[in-house]
N, C-alpha and C positions, 0 to 999 in steps of 0.2 A: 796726475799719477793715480794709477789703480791702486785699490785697497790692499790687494796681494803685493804690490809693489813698493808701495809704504810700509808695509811691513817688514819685509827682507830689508830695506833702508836700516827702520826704527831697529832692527835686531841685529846687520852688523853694527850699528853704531854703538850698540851695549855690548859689543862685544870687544867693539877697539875701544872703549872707556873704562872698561870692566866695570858698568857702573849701570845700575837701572833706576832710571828716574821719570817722571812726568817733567819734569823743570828740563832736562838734558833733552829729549825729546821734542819740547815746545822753543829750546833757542836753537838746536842745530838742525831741525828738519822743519821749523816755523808755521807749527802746528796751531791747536790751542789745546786746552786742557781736557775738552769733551772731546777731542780724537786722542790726546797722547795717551789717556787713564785705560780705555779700553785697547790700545795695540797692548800697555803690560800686562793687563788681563790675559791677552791673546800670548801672551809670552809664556804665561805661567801655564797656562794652559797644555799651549804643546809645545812647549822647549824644558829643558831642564837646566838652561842658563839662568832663569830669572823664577824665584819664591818670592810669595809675599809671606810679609810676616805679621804676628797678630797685630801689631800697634798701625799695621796698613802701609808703612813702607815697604817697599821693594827690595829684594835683596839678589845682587848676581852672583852666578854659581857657577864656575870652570872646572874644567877638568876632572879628575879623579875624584870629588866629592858629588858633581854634576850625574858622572856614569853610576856612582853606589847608590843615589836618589831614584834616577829612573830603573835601577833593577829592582828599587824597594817599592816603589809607584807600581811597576809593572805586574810584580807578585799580589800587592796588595790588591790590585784590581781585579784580578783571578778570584783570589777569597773573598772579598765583596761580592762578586758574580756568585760564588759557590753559594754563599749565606746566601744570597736575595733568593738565586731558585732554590732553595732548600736540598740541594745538592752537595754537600760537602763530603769529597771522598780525600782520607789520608792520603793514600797512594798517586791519585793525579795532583796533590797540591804537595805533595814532596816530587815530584816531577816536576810541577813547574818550579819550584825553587831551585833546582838542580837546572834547570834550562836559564834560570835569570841570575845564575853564579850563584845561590844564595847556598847554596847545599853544594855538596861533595858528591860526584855519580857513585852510588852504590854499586858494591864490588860483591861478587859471589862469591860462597863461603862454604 
């Protein structure tokens, strides 16, 4: 099995478990623990189903708390962008929050 292929496995199976583990990973897809550690990397990464957390366990994340994560991700990553090139303009960064639901579209008055 390809690595992209293992992956789409390793991530619906955290999704029918509702559960993100190295231990779930290593008995039902018969991995070991230097492949299952890095696919939840690969999870937290680009999914918004699976966080880790500070004490290093995994933590799964559905639905409606999943979607206000990746809109907070997604903004945040903008204003990181903005800071790093010393570009931070109010008006394109209350535009992107209004594009990632964070804002309210501004009404003319």
């Amino acid at each position: 099995m390809n690595a992209e292929a293992l992956f789409q496995k390793a991530l619906a199976l955290v999704h029918q478990h509702r559960a993100a583990s190295a231990a779930l990973l290593q008995r039902h897809l018969g991995v070991e623990p230097s492949t299952a550690e890095p696919l939840l990397e690969r999870m937290v990464r680009e999914t918004t189903a699976v966080r880790r957390m500070p004490n290093g366990l995994y933590l799964y994340i559905h639905g409606a708390i999943s979607e206000e994560l990746a809109s907070l991700h997604g903004f945040a990553q903008i204003v990181l962008d903005a800071i790093a090139a010393d570009r931070v303009d109010a008006a394109q960064l209350r535009d992107a929050a209004v594009r990632f639901g964070l804002a309210k579209v501004p009404t003319g008055g």
